[in-house]
C-alpha positions as CSV (number, residue, x, y, z in Angstrom):
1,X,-28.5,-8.6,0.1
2,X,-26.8,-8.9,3.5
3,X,-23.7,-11.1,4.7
4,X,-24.7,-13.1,7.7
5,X,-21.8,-13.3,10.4
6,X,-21.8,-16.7,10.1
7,X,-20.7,-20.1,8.4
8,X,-23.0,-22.5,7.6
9,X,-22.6,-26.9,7.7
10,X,-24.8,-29.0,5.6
11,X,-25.0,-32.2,7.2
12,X,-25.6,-35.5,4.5
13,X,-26.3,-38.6,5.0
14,X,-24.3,-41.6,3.4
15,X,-24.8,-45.4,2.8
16,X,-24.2,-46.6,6.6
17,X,-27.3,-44.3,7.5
18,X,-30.0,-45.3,4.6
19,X,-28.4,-49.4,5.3
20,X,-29.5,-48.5,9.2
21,X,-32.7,-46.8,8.1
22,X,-33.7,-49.8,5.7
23,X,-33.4,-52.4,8.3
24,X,-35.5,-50.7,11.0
25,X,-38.7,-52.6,11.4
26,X,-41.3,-49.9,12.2
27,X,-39.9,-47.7,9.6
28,X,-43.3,-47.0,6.5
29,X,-41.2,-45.3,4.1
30,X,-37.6,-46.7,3.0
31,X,-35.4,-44.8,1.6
32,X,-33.7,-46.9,-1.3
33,X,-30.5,-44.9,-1.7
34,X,-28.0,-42.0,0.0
35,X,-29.1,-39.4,-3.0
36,X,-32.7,-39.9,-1.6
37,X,-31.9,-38.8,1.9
38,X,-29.4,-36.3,0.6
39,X,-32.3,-34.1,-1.1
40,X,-33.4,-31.5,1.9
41,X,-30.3,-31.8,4.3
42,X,-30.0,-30.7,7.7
43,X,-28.4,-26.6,7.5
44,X,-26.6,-25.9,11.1
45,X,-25.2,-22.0,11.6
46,X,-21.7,-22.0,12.6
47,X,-19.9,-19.2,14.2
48,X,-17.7,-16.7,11.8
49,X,-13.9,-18.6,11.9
50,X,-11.3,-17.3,9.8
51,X,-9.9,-20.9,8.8
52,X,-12.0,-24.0,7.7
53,X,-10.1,-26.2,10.7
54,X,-11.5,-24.4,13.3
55,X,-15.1,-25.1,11.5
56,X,-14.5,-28.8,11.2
57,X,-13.4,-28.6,15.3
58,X,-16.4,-26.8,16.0
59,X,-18.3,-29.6,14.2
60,X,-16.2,-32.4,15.9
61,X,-17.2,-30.5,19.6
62,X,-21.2,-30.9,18.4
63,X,-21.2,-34.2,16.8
64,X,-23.3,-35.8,19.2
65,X,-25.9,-33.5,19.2
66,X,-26.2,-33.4,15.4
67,X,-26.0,-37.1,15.4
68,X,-29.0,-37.4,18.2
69,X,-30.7,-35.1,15.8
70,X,-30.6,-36.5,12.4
71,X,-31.5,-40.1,13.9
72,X,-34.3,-38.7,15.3
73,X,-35.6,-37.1,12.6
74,X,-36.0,-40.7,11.3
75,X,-36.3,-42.9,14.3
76,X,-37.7,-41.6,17.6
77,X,-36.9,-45.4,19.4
78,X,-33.4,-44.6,21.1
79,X,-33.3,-48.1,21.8
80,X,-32.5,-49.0,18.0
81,X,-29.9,-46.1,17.7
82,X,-26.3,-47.1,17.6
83,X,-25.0,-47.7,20.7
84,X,-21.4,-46.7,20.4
85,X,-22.0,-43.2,18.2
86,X,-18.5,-41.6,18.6
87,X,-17.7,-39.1,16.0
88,X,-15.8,-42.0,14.0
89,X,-19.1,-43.1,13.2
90,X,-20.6,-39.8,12.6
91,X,-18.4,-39.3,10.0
92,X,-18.8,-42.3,8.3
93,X,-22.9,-41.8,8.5
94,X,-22.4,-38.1,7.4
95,X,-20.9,-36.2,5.0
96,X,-20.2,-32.4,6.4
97,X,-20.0,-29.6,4.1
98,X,-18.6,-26.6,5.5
99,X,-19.3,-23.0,3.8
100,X,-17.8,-19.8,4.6
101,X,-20.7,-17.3,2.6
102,X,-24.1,-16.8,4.0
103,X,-25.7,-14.1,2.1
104,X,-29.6,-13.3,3.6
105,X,-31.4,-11.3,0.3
106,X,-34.2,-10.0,3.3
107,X,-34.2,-7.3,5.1
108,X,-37.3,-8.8,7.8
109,X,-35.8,-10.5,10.8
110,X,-34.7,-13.9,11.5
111,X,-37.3,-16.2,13.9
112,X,-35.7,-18.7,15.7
113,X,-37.7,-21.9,17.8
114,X,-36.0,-23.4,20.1
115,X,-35.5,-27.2,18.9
């Protein structure tokens, strides 16, 4: 087993996000509650800190990407996006979930794609 260099965020979804997700009109499959969306969470690498502040700044300096990116894993229509997505309403759309320990039991090399 091997230590990764870095810290890892789990980004989950709360109520505000599955209310927005069950009133968009094109959307086939409605998720009914939070614990639904909350089952395969988005995983984001963070750099190695030494305190959990300076993860939860990190975080608050890439909230709008992360945001973008979980709506659009449910809506690809900008247009019914929240217009005013600050990181207030991040937070209350998202739980974040910082963790110090990343352990990688393989030894055979890490692919990335470019998202």
């Amino acid at each position: 087993m091997y230590l990764i260099n870095r810290w890892v965020a789990i980004v989950k979804p709360k109520q505000p996000l599955v209310d927005w997700l069950n009133d968009l009109p094109d959307l086939e499959e409605k998720p009914a509650t939070p614990e639904e969306v909350r089952q395969d969470c988005t995983a984001i690498l963070l750099p190695d800190f030494t305190e959990l502040d300076e993860g939860r700044e990190f975080i608050k300096k890439i909230y709008e990407g992360l945001f973008n990116l979980e709506l659009s894993a449910w809506c690809e229509d900008q247009e019914a996006w929240p217009q005013n997505r600050d990181y207030v309403l991040f937070r209350q759309w998202f739980d974040v979930e910082i963790h110090s320990m990343v352990i990688d039991p393989f030894e055979d090399a890490i692919e990335k794609e470019k998202i």
